[in-house]
C-alpha positions in Angstrom: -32.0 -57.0 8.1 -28.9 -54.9 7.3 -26.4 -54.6 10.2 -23.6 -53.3 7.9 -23.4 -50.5 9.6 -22.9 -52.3 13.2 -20.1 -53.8 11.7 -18.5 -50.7 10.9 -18.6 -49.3 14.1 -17.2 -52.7 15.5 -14.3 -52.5 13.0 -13.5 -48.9 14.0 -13.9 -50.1 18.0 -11.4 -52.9 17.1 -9.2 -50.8 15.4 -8.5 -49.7 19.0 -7.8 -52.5 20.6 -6.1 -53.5 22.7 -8.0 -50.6 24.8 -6.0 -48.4 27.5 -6.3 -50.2 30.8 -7.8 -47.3 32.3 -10.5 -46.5 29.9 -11.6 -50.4 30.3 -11.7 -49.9 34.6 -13.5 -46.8 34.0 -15.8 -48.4 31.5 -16.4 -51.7 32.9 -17.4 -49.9 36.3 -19.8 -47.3 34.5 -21.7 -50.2 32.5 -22.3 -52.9 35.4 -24.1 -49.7 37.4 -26.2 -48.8 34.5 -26.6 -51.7 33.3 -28.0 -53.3 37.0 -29.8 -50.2 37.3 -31.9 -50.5 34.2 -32.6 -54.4 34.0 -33.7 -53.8 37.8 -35.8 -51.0 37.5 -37.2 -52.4 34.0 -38.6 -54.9 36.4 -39.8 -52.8 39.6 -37.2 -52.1 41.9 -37.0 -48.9 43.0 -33.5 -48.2 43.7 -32.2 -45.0 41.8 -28.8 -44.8 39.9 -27.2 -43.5 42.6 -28.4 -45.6 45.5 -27.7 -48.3 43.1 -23.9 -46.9 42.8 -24.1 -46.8 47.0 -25.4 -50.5 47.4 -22.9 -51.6 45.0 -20.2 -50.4 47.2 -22.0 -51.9 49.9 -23.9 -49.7 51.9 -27.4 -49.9 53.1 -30.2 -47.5 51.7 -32.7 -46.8 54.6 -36.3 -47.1 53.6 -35.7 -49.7 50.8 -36.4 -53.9 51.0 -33.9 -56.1 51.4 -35.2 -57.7 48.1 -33.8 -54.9 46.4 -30.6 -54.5 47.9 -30.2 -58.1 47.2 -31.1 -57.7 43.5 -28.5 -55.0 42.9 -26.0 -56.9 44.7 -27.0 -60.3 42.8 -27.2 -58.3 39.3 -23.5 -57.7 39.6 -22.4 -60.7 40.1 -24.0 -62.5 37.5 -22.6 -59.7 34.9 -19.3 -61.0 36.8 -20.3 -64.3 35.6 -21.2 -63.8 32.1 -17.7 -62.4 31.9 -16.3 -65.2 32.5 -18.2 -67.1 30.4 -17.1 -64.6 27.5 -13.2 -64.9 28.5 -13.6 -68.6 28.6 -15.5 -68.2 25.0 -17.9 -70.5 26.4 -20.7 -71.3 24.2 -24.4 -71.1 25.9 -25.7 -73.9 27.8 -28.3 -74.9 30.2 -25.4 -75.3 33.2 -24.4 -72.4 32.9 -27.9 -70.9 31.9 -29.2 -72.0 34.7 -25.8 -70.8 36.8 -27.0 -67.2 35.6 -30.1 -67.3 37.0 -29.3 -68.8 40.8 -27.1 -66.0 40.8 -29.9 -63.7 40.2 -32.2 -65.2 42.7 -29.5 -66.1 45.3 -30.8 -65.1 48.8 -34.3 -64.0 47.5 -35.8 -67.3 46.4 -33.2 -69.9 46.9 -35.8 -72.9 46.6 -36.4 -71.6 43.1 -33.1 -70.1 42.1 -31.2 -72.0 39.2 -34.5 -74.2 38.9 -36.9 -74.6 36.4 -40.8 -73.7 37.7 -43.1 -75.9 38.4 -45.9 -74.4 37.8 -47.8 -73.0 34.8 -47.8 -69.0 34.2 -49.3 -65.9 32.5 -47.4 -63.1 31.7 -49.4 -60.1 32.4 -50.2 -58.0 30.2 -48.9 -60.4 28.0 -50.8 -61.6 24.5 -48.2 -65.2 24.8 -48.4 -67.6 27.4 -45.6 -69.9 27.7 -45.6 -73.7 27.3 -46.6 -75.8 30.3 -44.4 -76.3 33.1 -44.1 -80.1 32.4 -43.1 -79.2 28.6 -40.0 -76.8 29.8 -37.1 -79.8 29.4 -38.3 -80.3 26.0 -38.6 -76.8 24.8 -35.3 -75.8 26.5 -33.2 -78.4 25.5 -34.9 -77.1 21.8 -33.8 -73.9 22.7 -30.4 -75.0 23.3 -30.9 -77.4 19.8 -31.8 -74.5 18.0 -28.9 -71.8 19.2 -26.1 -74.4 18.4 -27.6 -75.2 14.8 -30.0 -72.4 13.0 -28.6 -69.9 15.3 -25.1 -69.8 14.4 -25.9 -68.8 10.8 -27.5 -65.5 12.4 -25.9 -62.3 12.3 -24.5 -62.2 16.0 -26.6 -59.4 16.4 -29.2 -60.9 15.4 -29.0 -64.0 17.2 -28.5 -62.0 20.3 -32.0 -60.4 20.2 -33.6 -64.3 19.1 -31.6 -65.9 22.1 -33.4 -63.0 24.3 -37.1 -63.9 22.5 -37.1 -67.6 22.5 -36.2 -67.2 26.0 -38.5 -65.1 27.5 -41.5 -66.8 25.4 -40.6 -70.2 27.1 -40.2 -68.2 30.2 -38.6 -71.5 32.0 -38.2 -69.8 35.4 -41.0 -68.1 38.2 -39.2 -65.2 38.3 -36.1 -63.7 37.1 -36.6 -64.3 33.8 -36.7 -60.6 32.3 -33.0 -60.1 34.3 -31.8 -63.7 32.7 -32.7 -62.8 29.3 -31.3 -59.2 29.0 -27.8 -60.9 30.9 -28.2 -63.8 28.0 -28.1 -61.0 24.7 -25.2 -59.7 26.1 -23.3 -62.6 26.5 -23.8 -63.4 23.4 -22.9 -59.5 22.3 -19.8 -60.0 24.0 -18.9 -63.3 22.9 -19.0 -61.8 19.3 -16.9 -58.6 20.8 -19.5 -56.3 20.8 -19.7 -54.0 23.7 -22.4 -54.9 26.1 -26.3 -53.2 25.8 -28.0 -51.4 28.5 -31.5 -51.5 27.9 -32.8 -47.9 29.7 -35.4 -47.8 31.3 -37.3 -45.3 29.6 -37.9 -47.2 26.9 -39.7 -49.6 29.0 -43.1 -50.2 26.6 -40.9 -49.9 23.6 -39.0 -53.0 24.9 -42.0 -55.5 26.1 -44.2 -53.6 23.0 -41.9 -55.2 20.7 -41.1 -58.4 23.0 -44.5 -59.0 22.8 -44.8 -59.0 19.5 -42.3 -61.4 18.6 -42.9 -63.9 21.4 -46.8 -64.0 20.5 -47.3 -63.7 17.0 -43.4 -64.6 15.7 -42.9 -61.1 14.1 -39.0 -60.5 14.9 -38.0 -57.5 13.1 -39.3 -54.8 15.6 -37.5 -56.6 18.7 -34.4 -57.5 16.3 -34.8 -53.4 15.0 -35.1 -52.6 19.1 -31.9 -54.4 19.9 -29.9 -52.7 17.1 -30.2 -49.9 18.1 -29.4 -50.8 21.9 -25.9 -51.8 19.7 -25.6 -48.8 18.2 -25.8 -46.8 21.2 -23.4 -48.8 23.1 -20.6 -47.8 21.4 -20.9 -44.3 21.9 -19.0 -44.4 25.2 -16.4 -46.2 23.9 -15.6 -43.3 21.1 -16.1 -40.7 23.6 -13.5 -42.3 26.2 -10.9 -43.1 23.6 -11.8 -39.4 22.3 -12.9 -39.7 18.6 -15.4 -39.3 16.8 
């Protein structure tokens, strides 16, 4: 797959750099609200943008769980993580891995968060099932094997969107997984100083259509195809803050 032109737009965002303070702030604020909007509604929660925006500044919507509230407020702070992560140019590990995801569980399922399951699952709808619960150290600690050596000759792009399948298809937690994996491409996004992807909502089938695909019968190029365009998208709000074209 060609992602010359991904590179050019990653030049011409570099060329930039370092950015105006203020377009970062404004930026950085606008993607962690679309951003925990999107992975959260992708996977059922019913908050809208805005009363996403409202519970991020910490006030209480009437009429919705607490689950919800909690998932907003968790989503953040995992992004907060990751960030970290990227300014420490920390490579991906199960520590921290599993760091991401106790965040994203924190105060929902605490006996699970930052654990792997321990039981076997289906994904519905799903034509993969994942490996057995008792197989999940080997195959993550493959996973892990596999990012530091074959992965690191991928297009960062690339490897982004493979990190994001091989994940999901081992599928090592009983929930959270869908958040983990979406907060997972973009560290590695970052790491490689691309902007960060939002993954909308809308395009909700497209996603697990060509998730599916890849995690059951090993056919990347649609998901990998999917993801580059996610890119491509992202920096579009970059050019129009800095006010080019």
């Amino acid at each position: 797959m060609n992602f010359d032109s991904l590179d050019r737009l990653k030049l011409k965002l570099d060329s930039f750099r370092p950015l105006p303070p203020e377009v970062v702030s404004n930026l950085h604020e606008d993607l962690i609200l679309r951003w925990t909007y999107n992975s959260n509604a992708i996977e059922g929660n019913t908050l809208t943008l805005l009363e996403t925006k409202v519970v991020l500044e910490g006030i209480t919507i009437g009429g919705k769980t607490l689950r919800e509230h909690f998932e907003a407020i968790n989503h953040k702070e995992a992004i907060l993580f990751i960030e970290e992560l990227v300014q420490k140019n920390t490579d991906l590990n199960l520590h921290d891995l599993k760091a991401v995801h106790q965040l994203i569980l924190k105060g929902i399922d605490d006996k699970n968060a930052g654990r792997y399951r321990t039981a076997n699952v289906i994904i519905s709808g799903a034509s993969h099932t994942p490996p057995e619960h008792y197989q999940l150290d080997e195959k993550m600690e493959q996973f892990i094997d596999w990012y530091k050596t074959e992965g690191q000759n991928l297009h960062p792009v690339e490897r982004a969107a493979r990190v994001h399948i091989d994940f999901v298809g081992i599928h090592p937690f009983i929930d959270g997984n869908g958040r983990t994996s979406r907060l997972l491409t973009n560290f590695e996004l970052m790491k490689d100083g691309y902007p960060a992807i939002v993954i909308p909502v809308e395009k909700r089938i497209e996603y697990y259509t060509a998730l599916d695909l890849a995690c059951g019968q090993s056919n990347y190029d649609s998901f990998i195809s999917f993801i580059a365009v996610c890119v491509e998208d992202s920096f579009k709000n970059y050019f129009y803050a800095l006010g080019v074209s």
